[in-house]
C-alpha positions in Angstrom: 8.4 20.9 -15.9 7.3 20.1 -19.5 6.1 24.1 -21.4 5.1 25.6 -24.3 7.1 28.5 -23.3 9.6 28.6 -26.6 7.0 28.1 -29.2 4.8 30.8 -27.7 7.3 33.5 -27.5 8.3 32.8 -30.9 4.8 32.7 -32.1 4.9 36.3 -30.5 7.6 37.0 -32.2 9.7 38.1 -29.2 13.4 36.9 -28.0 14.0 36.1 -25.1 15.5 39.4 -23.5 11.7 40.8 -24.6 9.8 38.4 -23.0 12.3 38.5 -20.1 11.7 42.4 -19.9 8.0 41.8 -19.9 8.4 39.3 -17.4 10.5 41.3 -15.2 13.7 38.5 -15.0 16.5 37.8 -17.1 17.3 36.5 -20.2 18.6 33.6 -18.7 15.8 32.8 -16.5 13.2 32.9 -19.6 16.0 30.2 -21.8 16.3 28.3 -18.3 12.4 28.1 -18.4 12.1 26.9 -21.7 15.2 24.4 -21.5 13.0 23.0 -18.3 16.6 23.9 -16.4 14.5 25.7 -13.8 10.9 25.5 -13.0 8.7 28.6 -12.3 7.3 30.3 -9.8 3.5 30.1 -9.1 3.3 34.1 -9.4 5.6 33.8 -12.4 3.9 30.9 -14.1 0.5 33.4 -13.5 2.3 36.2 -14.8 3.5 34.3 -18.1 -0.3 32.7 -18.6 -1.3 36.7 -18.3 1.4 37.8 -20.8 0.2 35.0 -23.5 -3.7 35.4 -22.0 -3.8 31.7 -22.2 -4.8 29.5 -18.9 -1.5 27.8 -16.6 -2.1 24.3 -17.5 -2.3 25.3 -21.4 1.6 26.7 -21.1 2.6 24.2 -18.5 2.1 20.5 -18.3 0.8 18.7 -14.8 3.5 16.7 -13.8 1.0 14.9 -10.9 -1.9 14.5 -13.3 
């Protein structure tokens, strides 16, 4: 699933192992997110959207749309 994951951590200015400590998962889950390796979560999608305070479908693109 297509994301705007990388750009808004760095636009935080976080790595990944602080976003992955906010997030409560590794450091590899967050770079397997934002190399669209793995796809997240509902709760973690919501909890990432919370963390950037920015709606799901602005961070992740609608693959059925």
């Amino acid at each position: 699933m297509r994301n705007r994951l990388k750009v808004l951590r760095a636009e935080a200015g976080w790595t990944q192992q602080e976003l992955g400590d906010r997030l409560g998962v590794s450091r590899q889950a967050v770079n397997a997110l934002e190399t669209e390796k793995h796809d997240p979560s509902l709760d973690l999608a919501y909890r990432i959207a919370a963390i950037f305070a920015r709606p799901v479908e602005e961070i992740f693109d609608n693959p059925h749309a």
